[in-house]
C-alpha positions as CSV (number, residue, x, y, z in Angstrom):
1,X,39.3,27.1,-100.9
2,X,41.0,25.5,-97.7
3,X,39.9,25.2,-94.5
4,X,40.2,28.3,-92.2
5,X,43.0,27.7,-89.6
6,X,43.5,29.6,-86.6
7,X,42.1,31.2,-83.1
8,X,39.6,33.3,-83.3
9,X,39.0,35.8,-80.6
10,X,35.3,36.1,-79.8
11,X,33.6,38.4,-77.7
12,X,30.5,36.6,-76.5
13,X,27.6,38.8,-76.0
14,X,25.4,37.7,-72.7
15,X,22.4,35.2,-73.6
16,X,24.5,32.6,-75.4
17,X,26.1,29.8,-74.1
18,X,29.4,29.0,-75.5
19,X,28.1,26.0,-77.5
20,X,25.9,28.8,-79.0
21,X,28.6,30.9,-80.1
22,X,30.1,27.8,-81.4
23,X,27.2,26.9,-83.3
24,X,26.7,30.4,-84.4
25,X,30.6,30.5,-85.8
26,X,29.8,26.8,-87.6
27,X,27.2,29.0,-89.8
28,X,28.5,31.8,-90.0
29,X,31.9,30.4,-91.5
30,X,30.6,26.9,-92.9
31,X,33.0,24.6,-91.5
32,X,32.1,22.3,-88.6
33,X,35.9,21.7,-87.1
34,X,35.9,24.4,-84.8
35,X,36.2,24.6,-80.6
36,X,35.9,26.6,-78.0
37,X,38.9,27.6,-74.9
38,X,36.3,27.6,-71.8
39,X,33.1,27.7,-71.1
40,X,31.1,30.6,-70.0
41,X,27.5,30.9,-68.2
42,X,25.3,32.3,-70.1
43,X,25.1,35.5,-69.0
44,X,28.5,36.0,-68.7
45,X,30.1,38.6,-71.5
46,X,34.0,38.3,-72.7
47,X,37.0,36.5,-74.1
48,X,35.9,33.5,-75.6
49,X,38.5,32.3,-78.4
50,X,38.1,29.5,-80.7
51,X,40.1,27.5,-82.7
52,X,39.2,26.9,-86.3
53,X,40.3,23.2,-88.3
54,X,44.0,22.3,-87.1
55,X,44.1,24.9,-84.3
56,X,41.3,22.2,-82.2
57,X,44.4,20.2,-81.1
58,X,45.2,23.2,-79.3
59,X,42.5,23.6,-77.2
60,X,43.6,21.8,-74.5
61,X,46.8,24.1,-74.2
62,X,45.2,27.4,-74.8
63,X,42.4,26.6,-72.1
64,X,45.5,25.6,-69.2
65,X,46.3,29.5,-69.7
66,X,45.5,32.6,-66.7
67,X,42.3,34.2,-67.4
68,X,41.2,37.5,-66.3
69,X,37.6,38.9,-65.1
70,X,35.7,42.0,-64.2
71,X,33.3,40.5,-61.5
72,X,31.0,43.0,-59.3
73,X,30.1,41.5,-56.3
74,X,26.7,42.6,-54.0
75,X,26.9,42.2,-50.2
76,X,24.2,41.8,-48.0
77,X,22.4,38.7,-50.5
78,X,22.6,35.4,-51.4
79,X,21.2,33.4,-54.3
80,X,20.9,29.2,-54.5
81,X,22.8,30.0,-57.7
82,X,25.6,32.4,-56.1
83,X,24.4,35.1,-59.0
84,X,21.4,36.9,-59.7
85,X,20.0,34.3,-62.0
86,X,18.9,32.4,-59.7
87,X,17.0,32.8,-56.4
88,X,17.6,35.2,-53.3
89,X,17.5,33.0,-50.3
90,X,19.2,35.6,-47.7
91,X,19.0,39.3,-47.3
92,X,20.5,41.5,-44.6
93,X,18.5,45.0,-44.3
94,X,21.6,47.2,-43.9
95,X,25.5,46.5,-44.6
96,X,28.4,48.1,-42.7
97,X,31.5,47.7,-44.2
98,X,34.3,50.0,-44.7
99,X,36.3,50.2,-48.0
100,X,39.2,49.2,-46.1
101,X,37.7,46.1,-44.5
102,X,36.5,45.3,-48.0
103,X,41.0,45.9,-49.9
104,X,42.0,43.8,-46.6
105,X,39.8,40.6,-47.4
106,X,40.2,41.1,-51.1
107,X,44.3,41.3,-50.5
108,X,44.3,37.8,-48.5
109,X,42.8,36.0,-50.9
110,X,46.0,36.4,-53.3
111,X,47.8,33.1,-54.1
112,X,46.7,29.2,-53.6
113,X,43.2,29.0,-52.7
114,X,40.5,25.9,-52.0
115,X,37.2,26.2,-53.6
116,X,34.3,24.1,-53.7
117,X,32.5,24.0,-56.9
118,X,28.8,25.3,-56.7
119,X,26.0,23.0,-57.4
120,X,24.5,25.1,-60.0
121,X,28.0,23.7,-62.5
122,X,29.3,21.3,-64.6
123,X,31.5,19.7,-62.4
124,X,30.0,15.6,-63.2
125,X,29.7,13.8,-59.8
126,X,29.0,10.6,-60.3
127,X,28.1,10.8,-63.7
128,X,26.1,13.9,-63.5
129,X,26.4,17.6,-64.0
130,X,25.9,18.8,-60.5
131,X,23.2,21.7,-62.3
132,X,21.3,19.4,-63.5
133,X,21.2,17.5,-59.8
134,X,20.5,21.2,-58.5
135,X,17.6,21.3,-60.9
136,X,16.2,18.4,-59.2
137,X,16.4,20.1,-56.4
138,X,19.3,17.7,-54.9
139,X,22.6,19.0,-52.8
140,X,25.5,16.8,-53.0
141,X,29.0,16.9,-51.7
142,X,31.6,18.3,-53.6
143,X,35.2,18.4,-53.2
144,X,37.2,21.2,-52.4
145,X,39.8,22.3,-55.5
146,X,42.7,24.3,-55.5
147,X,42.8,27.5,-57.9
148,X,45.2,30.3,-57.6
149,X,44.5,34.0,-57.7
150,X,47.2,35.4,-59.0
151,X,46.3,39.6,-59.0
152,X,42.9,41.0,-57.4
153,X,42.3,44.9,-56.9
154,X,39.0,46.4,-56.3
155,X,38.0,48.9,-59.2
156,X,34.9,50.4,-58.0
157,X,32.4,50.5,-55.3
158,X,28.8,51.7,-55.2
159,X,25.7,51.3,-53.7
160,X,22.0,49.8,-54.5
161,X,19.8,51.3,-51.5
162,X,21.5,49.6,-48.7
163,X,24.1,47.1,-50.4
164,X,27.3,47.8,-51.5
165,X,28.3,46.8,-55.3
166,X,32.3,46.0,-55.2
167,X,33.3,45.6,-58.6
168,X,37.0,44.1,-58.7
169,X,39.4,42.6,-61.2
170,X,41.2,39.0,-61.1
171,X,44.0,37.6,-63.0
172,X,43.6,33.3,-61.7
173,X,43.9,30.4,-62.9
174,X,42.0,28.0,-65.1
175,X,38.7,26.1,-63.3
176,X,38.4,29.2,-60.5
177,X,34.9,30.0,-59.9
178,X,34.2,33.6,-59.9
179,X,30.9,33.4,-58.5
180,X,31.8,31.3,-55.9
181,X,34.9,33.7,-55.2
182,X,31.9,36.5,-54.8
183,X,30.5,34.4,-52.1
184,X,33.3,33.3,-50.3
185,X,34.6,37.0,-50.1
186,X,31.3,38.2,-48.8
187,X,31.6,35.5,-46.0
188,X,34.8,36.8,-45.3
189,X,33.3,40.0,-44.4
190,X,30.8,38.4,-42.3
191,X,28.0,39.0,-45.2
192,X,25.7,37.0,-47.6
193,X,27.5,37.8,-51.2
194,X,26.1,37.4,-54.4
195,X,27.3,38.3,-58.1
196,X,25.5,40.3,-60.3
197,X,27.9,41.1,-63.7
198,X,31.1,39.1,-64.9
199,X,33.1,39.7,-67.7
200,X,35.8,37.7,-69.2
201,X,38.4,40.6,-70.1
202,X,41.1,38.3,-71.0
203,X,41.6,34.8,-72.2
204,X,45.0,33.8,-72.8
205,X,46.8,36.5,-73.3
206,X,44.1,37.8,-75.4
207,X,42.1,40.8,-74.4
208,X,38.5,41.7,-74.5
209,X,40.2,44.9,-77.3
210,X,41.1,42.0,-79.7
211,X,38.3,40.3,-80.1
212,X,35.7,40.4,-82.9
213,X,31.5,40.0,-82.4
214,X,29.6,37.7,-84.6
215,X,28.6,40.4,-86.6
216,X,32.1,41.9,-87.0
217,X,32.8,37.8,-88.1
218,X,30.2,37.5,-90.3
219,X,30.9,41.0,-92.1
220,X,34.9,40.0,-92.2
221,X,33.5,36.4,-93.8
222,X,31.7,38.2,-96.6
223,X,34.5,40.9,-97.2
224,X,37.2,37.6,-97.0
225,X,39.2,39.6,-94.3
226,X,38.8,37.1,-91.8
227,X,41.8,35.1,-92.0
228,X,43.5,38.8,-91.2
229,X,41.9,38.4,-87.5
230,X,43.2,34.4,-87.3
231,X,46.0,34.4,-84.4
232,X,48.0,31.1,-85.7
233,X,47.9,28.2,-83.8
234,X,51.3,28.2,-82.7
235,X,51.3,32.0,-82.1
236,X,48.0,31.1,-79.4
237,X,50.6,28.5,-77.3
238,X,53.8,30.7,-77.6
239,X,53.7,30.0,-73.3
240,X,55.6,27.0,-74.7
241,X,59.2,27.1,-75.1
242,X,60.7,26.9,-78.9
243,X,62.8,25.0,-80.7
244,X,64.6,24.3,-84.3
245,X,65.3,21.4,-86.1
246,X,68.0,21.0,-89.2
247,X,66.7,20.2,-92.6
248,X,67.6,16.8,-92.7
249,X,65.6,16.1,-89.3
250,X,62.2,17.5,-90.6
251,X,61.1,14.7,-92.3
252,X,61.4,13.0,-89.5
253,X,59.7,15.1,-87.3
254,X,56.8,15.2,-89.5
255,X,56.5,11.2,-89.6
256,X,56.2,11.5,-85.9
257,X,59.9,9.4,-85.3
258,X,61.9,10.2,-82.2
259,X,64.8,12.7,-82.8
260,X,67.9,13.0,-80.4
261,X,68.4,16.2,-78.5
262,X,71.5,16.8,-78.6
263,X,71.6,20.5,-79.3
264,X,68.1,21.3,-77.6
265,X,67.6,24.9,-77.0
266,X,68.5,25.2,-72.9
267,X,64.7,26.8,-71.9
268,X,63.5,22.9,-73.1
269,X,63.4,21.2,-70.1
270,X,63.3,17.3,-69.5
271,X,59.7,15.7,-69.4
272,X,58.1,19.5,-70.5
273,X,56.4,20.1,-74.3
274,X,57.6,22.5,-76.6
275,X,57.0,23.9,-80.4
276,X,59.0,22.9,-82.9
277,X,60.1,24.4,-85.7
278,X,62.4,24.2,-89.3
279,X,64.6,26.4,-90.2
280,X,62.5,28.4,-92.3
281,X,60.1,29.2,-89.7
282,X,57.6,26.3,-90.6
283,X,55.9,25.2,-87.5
284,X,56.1,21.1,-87.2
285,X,54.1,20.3,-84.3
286,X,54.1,20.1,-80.1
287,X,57.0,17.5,-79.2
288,X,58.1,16.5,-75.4
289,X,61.6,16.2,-74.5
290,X,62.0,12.8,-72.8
291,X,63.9,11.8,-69.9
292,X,65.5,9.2,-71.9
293,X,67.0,12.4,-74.0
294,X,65.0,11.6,-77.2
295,X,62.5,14.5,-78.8
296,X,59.1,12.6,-79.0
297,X,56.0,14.2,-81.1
298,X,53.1,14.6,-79.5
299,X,50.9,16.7,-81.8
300,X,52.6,16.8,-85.2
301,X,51.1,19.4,-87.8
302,X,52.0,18.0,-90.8
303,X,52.7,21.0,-93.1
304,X,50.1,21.4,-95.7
């Protein structure tokens, strides 16, 4: 039997890390060639795909890709971790905030934004996670990064005795923190923030709907349904442009030789990657068209 090949759209349950589910899958399936698209905490629920034998040389695409949440956010506390998982080191008795102060501040933090990554991550400084410097009780600096937030909208708002719960949606971009987007919206308002729930809702392009549990893998693995619920690696970076080769070029293509692009399909553009194809639909590999004009491979997937 060959090797499964494919994403597979996870939805990981709270309690396991992602190297869990990972492991978990490795079982589950038997194979050990599989990866995941982004790590989650822990607690953290959602979209987690993986990519099964070949597909791991498209991690690294898959993983550059928007990401959506469903964060809820508690004003008038703070935790050393930014979540509830860790400890509460500020509480204000009573909040007073409108729901309109609240859609203003959520509204300007649309487009580029600068974040600094919280110590309780694993962001390496220096050679070491910065959670594992946080365990030992050490603060360092961190650099601020740049992330963009591409659609926010609050979805709810309730109370717990005197704090509000906001519980909003964000579309951003890969490497933002949502915990410490909690925080920095809370200061925004003038309040200690903290988050208490986050779900990964989509992973890209794939939504929370899509995905299968470990159970639902394991029963699909017994039935030998699974490779129905396999999104093809090409399929999973379809963001990338497209284009076809003649018969005679294949060959080629597959032996990883430069080809000339002289009939390059026009949404190619110079010094950009793109998927390329034969004629029969047969998909070759990831190639880069080069400034020099010349189609160079850089993933080939040698057809099997």
């Amino acid at each position: 039997m060959s090797e499964l090949e494919g994403v597979l759209a996870v939805y990981k349950p709270a309690g396991f890390t992602s190297h869990d589910v990972v492991a978990k899958a490795r079982r589950i399936l038997g194979m050990k060639r599989i990866g995941h698209t982004g790590t989650l905490d822990p607690q953290v629920t959602g979209v987690l795909p993986l990519c099964l034998g070949r597909a791991t040389r498209v991690v690294e695409y898959i993983q550059e890709l928007p990401k959506e949440y469903v964060a809820t956010l508690r004003l008038g506390m703070s935790s050393d971790t930014e979540d509830l998982t860790g400890t509460i080191i500020e509480t204000v008795d009573e909040v007073h905030v409108t729901e309109e102060e609240i859609l203003s501040v959520l509204a300007s933090f649309k487009g580029v934004i600068s974040q600094v990554p919280p110590m309780y991550s694993a962001v390496k400084v220096d050679g070491k996670r910065l959670y594992e410097l946080a365990r030992e009780g050490k603060t360092v600096e961190r650099k601020s990064r740049e992330v963009e937030i591409y659609e926010i909208e609050m979805t709810d708002m309730t109370w717990e005795g005197n704090h509000p719960d906001i519980t909003f949606r964000v579309l951003c971009s890969k490497g933002t923190y949502i915990r410490t987007l909690c925080v920095d919206i809370g200061r925004a308002l003038g309040l200690p923030g903290v988050m208490v729930k986050l779900e990964r809702t989509m992973s890209a392009g794939i939504s929370a709907s899509h995905c299968l549990t470990l159970e639902d893998i394991a029963t699909h693995k017994e039935a030998g349904t699974l490779e129905d619920h396999l999104i093809a690696a090409d399929e999973a970076i379809s963001h990338l442009p497209k284009h076809t080769v003649m018969d005679e070029k294949k060959k080629a293509a597959l032996q990883g030789q430069r080809l000339s692009s002289r009939f390059i399909a026009p949404e190619v553009k110079t010094n950009s990657q793109f998927r390329l194809y034969d004629l029969q639909g047969g998909f070759l590999g990831i190639y880069e068209l080069e400034d020099t004009g010349a189609i160079a491979p850089v993933k080939v997937f040698a057809q099997a």
